[in-house]
C-alpha positions, 0 to 999 in steps of 0.5 A, spaced: 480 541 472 486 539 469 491 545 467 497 542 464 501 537 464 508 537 462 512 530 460 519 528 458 524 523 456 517 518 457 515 513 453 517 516 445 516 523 448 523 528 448 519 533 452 511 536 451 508 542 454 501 542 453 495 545 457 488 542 457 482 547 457 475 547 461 470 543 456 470 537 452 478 537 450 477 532 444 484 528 442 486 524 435 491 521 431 491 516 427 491 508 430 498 506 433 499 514 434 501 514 442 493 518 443 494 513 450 501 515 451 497 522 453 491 518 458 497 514 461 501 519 463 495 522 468 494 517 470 501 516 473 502 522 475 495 521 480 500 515 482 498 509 478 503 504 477 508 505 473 515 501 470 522 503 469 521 501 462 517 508 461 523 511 461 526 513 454 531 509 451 538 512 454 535 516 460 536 516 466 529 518 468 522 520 466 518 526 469 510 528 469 508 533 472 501 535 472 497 541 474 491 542 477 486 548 478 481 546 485 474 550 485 470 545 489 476 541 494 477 544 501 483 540 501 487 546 507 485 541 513 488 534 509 494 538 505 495 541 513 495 533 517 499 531 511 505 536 511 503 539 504 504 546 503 497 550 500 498 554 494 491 556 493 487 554 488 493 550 484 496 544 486 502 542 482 502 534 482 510 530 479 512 523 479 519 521 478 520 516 475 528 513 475 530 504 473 530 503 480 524 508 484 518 513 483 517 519 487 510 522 487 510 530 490 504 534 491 506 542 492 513 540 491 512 535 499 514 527 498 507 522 499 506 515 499 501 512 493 496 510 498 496 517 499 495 519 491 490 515 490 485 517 495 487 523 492 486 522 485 478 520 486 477 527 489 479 529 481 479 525 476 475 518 474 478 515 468 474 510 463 477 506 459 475 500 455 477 496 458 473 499 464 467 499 460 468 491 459 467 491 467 461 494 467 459 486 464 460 483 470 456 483 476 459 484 482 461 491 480 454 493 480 453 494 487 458 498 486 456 503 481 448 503 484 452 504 491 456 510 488 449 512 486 447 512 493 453 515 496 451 521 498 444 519 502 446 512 504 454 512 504 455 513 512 450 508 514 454 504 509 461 505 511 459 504 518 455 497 516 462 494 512 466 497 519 460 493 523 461 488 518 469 486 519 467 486 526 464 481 526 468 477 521 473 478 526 468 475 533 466 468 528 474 467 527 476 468 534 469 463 536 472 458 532 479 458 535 475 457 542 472 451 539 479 448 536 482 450 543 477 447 547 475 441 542 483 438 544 483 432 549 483 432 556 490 428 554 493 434 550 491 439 556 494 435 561 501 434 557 499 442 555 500 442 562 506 439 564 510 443 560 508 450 561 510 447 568 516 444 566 518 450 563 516 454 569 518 449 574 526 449 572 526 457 574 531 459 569 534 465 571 537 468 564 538 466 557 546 465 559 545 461 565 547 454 561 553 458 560 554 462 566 554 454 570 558 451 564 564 457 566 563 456 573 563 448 573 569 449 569 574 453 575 571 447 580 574 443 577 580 445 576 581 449 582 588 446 584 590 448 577 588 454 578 591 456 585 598 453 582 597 457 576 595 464 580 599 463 586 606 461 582 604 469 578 603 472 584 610 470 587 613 471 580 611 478 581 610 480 588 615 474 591 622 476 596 627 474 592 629 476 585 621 478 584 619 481 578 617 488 583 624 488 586 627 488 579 623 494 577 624 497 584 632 497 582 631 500 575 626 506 579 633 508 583 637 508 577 632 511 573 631 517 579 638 518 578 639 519 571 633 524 571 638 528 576 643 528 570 637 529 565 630 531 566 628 529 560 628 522 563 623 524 568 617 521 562 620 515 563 621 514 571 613 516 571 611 512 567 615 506 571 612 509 577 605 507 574 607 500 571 611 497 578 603 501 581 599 496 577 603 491 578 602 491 586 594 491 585 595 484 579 599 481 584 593 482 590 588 481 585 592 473 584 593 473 592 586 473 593 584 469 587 588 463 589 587 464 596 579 464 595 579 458 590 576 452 595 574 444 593 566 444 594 565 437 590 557 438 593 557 445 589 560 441 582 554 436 584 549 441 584 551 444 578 553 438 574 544 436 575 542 444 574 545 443 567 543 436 566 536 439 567 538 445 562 540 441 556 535 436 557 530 443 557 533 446 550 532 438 547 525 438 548 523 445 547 529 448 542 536 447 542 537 454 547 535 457 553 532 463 548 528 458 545 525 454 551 523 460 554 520 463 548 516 456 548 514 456 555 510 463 553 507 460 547 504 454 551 502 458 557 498 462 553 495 456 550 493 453 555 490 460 557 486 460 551 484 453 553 482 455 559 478 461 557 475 458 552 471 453 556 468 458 560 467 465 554 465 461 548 458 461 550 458 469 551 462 470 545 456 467 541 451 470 545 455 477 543 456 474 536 447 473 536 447 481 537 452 483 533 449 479 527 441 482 528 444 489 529 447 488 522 442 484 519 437 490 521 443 494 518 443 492 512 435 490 511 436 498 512 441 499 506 437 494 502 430 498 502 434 505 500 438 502 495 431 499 491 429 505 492 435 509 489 435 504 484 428 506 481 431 512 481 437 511 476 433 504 473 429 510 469 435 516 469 439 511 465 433 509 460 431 517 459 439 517 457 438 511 453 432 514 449 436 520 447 443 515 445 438 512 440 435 505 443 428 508 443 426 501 445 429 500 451 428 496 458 434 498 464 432 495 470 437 493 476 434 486 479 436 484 486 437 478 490 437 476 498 443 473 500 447 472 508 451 477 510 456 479 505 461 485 506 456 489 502 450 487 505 443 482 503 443 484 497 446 481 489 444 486 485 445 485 477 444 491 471 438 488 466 436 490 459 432 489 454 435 493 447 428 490 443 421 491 444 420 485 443 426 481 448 425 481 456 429 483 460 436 479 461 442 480 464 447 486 461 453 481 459 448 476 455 444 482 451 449 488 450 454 490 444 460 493 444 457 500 443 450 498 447 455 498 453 459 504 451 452 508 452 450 505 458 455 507 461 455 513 458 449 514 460 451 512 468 457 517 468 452 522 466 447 521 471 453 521 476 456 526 474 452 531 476 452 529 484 459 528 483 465 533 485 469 530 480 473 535 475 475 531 470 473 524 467 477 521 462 474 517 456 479 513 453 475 511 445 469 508 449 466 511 442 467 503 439 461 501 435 457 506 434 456 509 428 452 514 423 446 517 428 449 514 434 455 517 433 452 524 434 447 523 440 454 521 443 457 527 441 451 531 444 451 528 451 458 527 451 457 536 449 453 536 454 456 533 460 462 537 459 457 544 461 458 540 469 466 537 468 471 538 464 471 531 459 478 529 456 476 524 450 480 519 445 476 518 439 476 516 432 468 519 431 469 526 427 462 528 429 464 527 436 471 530 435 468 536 431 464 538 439 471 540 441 473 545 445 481 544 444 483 539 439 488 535 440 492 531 435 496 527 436 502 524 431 508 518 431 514 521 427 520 517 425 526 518 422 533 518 425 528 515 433 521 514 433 518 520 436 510 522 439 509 529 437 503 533 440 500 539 438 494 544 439 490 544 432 485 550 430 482 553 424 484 550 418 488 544 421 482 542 425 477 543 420 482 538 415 483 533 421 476 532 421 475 531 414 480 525 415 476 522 421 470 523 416 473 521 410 479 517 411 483 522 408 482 530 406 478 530 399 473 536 397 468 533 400 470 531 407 472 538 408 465 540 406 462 534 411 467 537 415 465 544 415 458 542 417 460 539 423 464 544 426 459 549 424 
């Protein structure tokens, strides 16, 4: 269950402390009050997304954390596979909230949202209005019934949906077999020849046009070159007047001097090193001259070698990187081609038993379905009856389909709210507060097979009213003997079953602020009689009293 959540510089909040009670804890204030201020704010710390615009006006950032008491989640194997440290039955949840990140902590430990939402469905169901509104719509409805059925058939259908996208996958690989192998045998011919185009030239490196454009370049200048090379190493290596003989000269003056002065010797060294490394750059310019020979068959053959490169790079890319790149690409679709001729009979065979083990499967899942949805069609009736809809008629209609990732079945929520109606579809039939109480009545069935700790209603008490209002109010009571329930309502005959009160209020002077604050006593007795009578007159206290009491 939810212990307490701590919130600030959030929206209009400054800072808030609040702790939640076991039970029903009812919230209330009057309309414009921020009371979902509160619910979105759980909601975030279980990872929601979130803006920066949360932040209050010159904040530099916004913080929820939430704690959280844990009696039913064995939660030490994924805290440990997860790195999160286990502080027992109390699990700490923050999320950060800055203008340009979030960060979501659990037990002080950094997690991802994918994380905090799988987390979130072992603790907390939240329902809005907007949700109950979804409850129109069909394709949630195999949903809902699935969620029924979780703990008999849940395994058989999560291993139906993996089975499922197997399959998928087999139909889309057969139809790209069949494309490959539907090409003319033009188009595999001229396939082809470019996979052997490419293969043939035999390129060496991504750098082999610009390895031979180097080495076309020094043949073709190869008396250019030894006049140049040739002329350095006379320079500095010749008999007369050479570069070496003046240094050679400057060594002995220099070896006389460090007699005189021995601070000189640095110098000689040095020198010594440079008149060395001269010696060896005039052998490396030696034997550079001496090796450069015309070989006009060699310039030939490279002159063609890069013809064939450059014509290469203009079909398939404009670099040897790209013409490689493309061999591969075309080899391995002619591969395909190949393989596909000879393996598109197997795959559909293999296709064939895969979708008879599936629809064996799903037959399966079918069958228990209709039967768990017996079962729930007259649990949610009996919900109904005590939820004043005495004539009530709930059934859930299946229609057979193809394989789906659900399975055969399209499943529809029917009801009849008249004696004298036949059954028809949910979205056709039921009022705002009709729909509110079939799906209080499904979250109280669910409820009682779910280890949910918390369910949050946000003001699904809309339209109804009088007698209604309080068979809400009994079976919301009721459920929160299982879980603990956290309820908006603007009904005082469900705000008077509260176990905590929680009032929730917009103030306005110097900034616009939402203040939150625990009602008992008095306070609550007179935040009743306000809910009941708009304000708080004799009367409404007195109708008040008889609520609460």
């Amino acid at each position: 269950m939810l212990s307490k959540i701590f919130i600030k510089n959030y929206i209009l909040i400054d800072e808030l402390d609040l702790e939640f009670s076991e039970g029903l804890n009812i919230i209330t204030g009057e309309t414009g009050a921020g009371k979902s201020i509160l619910i979105n704010a759980i909601d975030i710390a279980f990872g929601a997304k979130v803006s920066k615009e949360v932040i209050k006006n010159g904040k530099d950032k916004a913080i929820i954390e939430l704690t959280i008491i844990n009696k039913k989640q064995d939660l030490s194997e994924l805290f440990e596979e997860n790195g999160i440290d286990n502080l027992g039955e109390e699990i700490i949840l923050s999320r950060e909230i800055t203008p340009t990140a979030s960060r979501s902590r659990i037990n002080g430990c950094l997690v991802n949202q994918e994380f905090m939402k799988n987390f979130r469905e072992l603790f907390l169901d939240i329902h809005s209005q907007h949700q109950t509104y979804s409850f129109l719509q069909p394709k949630y409805h195999i949903t809902l019934l699935d969620s029924y059925t979780k703990n008999t058939c849940g395994v058989k259908l999560d291993k139906y949906k993996d089975e499922f996208i197997n399959y998928k996958n087999m139909l889309s690989k057969l139809e790209e077999l069949k494309n490959s192998a539907n090409k003319t045998e033009e188009q595999i011919d001229f396939l082809r020849f470019q996979v052997n185009e490419i293969e043939e030239a035999q390129i060496t490196s991504v750098t082999e046009d610009e390895e031979l454009t180097n080495e076309l370049s020094i043949l073709e200048n190869v008396e250019k070159l030894k006049d140049l090379t040739g002329s350095s190493y006379w320079s500095i290596s010749g008999d007369d007047g050479s570069i070496l003989d003046g240094l050679i000269q400057i060594k002995t003056n220099l070896s006389k001097a460090c007699m005189m002065d021995n601070s000189l010797e640095e110098s000689e060294s040095e020198l010594i090193d440079l008149i060395e490394r001269l010696k060896v750059l005039g052998s490396i310019l030696r034997d550079y001259s001496s090796s450069l020979d015309n070989d006009e068959e060699k310039i030939n053959l490279i002159q063609e070698r890069l013809f064939l490169l450059d014509k290469l790079k203009r079909k398939y890319g404009g670099s040897l990187e790209h013409v490689i790149s493309q061999g591969e690409i075309l080899r391995k679709e002619l591969e395909g081609i190949e393989f596909s001729t000879q393996n598109i009979e197997e795959l559909e065979q293999d296709i064939q038993i895969k979708k008879n083990e599936l629809q064996k499967l799903a037959e399966e899942i079918s069958s228990e379905r209709k039967n768990y949805a017996n079962v729930l069609s007259s649990l949610i009736v009996e919900k109904l009856e005590k939820l004043e809809l005495p004539k009530v008629k709930f059934a859930i209609d299946f229609e057979k389909t193809d394989l789906t990732s659900n399975g055969i079945d399209k499943v529809e929520f029917l009801i009849s709210t008249n004696i004298s109606e036949d059954l028809k579809p949910l979205a056709k039939v039921a009022s705002g507060g009709e729909i509110s109480r079939v799906m209080l009545a499904i979250k109280t069935i669910f409820a009682q097979s779910d280890n949910i700790d918390t369910v949050i209603f946000d003001e699904i008490d809309t339209g109804i009213s009088g007698k209604t209002s309080q068979s809400v109010a009994d079976e919301v009571k009721e459920l929160s003997k299982y879980m603990q329930i956290i309820m908006i309502t603007h009904q005082a005959i469900i705000a008077s079953k509260s176990d905590k009160h929680i009032y929730v209020k917009k103030t306005q002077e110097n900034s616009t602020n939402v203040n939150i604050s625990i009602l008992e006593g008095e306070l609550k007795l007179k935040a009743i009689a306000e809910l009941a009578g708009g304000e708080v007159t004799e009367e409404s206290l007195k109708f008040a009293q008889t609520l609460i009491s």
